[in-house]
N, C-alpha and C positions, 0 to 999 in steps of 0.2 A: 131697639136694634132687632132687625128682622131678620129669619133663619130663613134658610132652602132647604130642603131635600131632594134628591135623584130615587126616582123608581126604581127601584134595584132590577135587573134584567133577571127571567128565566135564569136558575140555577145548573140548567140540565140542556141537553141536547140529542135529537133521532139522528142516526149514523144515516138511515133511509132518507129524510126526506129535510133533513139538515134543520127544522124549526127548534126551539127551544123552548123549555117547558119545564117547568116546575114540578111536575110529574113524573114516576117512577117509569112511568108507560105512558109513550107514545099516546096523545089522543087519534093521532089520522092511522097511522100504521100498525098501532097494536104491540110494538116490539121496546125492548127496556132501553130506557133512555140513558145516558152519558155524563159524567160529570161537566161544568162546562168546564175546568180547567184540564180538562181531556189534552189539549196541542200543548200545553205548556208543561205537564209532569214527564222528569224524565224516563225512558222505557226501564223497565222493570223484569226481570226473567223469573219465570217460577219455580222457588225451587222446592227439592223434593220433600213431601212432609208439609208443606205449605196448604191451608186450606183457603177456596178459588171460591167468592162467592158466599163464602160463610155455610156452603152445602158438599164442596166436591173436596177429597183430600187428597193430593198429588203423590202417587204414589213410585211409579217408576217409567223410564223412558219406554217410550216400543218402537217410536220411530219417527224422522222429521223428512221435513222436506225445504225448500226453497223460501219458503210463508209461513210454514207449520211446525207445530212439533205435536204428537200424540202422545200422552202419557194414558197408562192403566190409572184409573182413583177409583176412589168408593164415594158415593153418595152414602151422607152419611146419617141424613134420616131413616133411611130406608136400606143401610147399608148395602146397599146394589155398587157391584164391580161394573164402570162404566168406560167407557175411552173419553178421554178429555182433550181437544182439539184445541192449542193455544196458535195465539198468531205469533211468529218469530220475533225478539223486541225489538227489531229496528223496522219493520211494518206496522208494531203495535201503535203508532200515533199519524199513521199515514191513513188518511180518512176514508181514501181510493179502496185498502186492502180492506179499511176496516167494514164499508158498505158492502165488499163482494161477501165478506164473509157471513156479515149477516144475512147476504140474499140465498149462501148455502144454505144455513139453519132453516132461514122459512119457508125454502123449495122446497126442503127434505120433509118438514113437517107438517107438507100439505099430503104427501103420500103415506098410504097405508099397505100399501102391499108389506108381501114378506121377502120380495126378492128386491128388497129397498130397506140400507141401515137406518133402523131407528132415532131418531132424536129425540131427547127427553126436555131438554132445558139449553139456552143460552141469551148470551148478553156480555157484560163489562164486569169483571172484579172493582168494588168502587174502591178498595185499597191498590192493589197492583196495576191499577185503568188495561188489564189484560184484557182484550177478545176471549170468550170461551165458547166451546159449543162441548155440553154431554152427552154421547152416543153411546146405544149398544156397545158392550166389548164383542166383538166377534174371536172364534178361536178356529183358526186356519190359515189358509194362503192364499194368496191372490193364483188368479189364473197366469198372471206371466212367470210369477215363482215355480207353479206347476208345471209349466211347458219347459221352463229351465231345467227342471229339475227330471221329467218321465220323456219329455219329447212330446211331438205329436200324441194328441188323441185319438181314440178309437171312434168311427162316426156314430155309434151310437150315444157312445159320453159326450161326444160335441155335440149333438142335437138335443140331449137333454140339459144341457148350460145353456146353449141357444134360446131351445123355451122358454128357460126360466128367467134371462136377460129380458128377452121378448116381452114377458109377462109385465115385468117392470118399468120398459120403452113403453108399453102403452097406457097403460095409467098415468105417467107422466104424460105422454101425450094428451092422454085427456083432461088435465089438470091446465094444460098449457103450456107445461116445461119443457125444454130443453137442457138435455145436459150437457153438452159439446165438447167432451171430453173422454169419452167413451172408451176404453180402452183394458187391455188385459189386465193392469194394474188397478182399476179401480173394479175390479170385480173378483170378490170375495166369493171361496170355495170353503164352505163352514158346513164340520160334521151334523149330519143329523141326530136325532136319537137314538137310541141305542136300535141299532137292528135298521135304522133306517140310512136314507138315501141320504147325500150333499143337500146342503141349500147354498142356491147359488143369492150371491145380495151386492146390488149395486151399488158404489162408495162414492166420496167426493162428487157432489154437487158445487164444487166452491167456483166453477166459471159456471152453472145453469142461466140461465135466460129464462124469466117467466111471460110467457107473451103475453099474458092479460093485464101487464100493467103499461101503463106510458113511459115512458125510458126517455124523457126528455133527455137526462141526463144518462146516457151510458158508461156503464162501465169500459168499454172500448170501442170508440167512436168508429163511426165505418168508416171501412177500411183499412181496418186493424185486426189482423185476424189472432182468432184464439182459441188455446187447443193445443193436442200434441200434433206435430206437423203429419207424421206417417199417417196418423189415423183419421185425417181430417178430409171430409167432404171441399170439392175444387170451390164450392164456391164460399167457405169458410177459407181456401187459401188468399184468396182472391181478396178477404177482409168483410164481403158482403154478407147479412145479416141471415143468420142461421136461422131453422125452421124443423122441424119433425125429420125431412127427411135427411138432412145431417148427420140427425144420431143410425137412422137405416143406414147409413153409408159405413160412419162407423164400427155399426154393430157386425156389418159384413165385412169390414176388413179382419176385425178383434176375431170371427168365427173362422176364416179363409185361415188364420194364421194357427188357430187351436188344432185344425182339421191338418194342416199342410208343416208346419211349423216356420210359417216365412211371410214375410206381408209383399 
């Protein structure tokens, strides 16, 4: 009496480029692979005290969004206070949030400026199948908090955030990136050193566009526009495929609005 066996399929899977793999990492993309039982566990929310990863320990909320929630943790080899960027749990199994999310982590982490938040680490909790991303904690306010909060800027404090946004826009630009998203809120006003000046640091990459890749598959097909509506370049309203000079559009409504307090 004769036996069969089936080749057991790849255990894993790239949120990028969807193959499956045995591997911890990605061989085409380089980024951590996925449980395969990823679509079938049910979502899981992280709670506080829980450690993400087996490195990040969840420490307290700071703030959510739509997709996201950021808690303060501590890496805990290194005990470093980081912000931990979870994806909300009814996105965490939707493969659409979960690829944008990883295409923030790897835009971010192709830049090195300083007027650009840090990324340390991210990937999939293989316990909780969470999205994570570990970023700088930054300790300040975003510029729209600040305009809420003092009014208008004086032109010389608005040209020096200007610069230093600028500073950021172009290094992404020469990377390739697009962040199309560009807005008061995602730009961080963080004390300097003692005795010194702001640093100003550009957040949320999570809709960027890397033009150096092939986008067979986009994340939002054209004609689909994406973005916050005020701040967006006509022909990001329009749905058509964004480029450099979207975020210059952008970046000059977010500065019209610092200097004047109105868009």
């Amino acid at each position: 009496m004769g036996t069969s066996s089936e080749a057991q399929s790849p255990s894993r899977f790239c949120p990028l480029c969807d193959g499956r793999f045995d591997a911890d990492v990605c061989p085409l993309d380089g980024v951590p692979t996925v449980r395969g039982d990823f679509d079938a566990a049910p979502p899981e929310d992280a709670a506080l005290g829980r450690v993400i990863a087996g490195r990040f320990r969840v420490e307290r909320l700071l703030g959510q969004g739509a997709t996201g929630r950021v808690y303060a943790a501590t890496q805990l080899s290194v005990e470093r206070p980081v912000a931990l960027k979870l994806l909300q749990p009814h996105h965490a199994r939707d493969r659409h949030h979960v690829r944008r999310f990883y295409r923030e982590a790897r835009a971010a982490t192709r830049l090195e400026s300083r007027h650009v938040v840090r990324v340390y680490d991210f990937g999939v909790d293989d316990e909780t199948l969470t999205p994570f991303i570990a970023m700088e904690l930054l300790r300040g306010e975003t510029l729209r908090d600040r305009l809420r909060r003092e009014g208008p800027m004086r032109p010389a404090a608005a040209a020096r955030v200007g610069l230093e946004i600028a500073q950021a826009l172009v290094e992404a630009d020469a990377a390739g990136i697009v962040h199309r998203d560009l807005k008061p809120a995602n730009i961080m006003l963080v004390p300097g050193d003692v005795g010194g000046a702001e640093i100003v640091k550009v957040t949320d990459f999570g809709v960027a566009k890397d033009l150096g890749r092939d986008d067979t598959e986009t994340l939002t097909q054209r004609g689909a526009a994406i973005g916050t509506p005020a701040y967006m370049a006509p022909e990001q309203l329009r749905g058509a495929l964004a480029d450099a000079k979207a975020d210059q559009f952008s970046f000059c409504v977010a500065l019209y609005e610092a200097l004047l307090g109105q868009r």
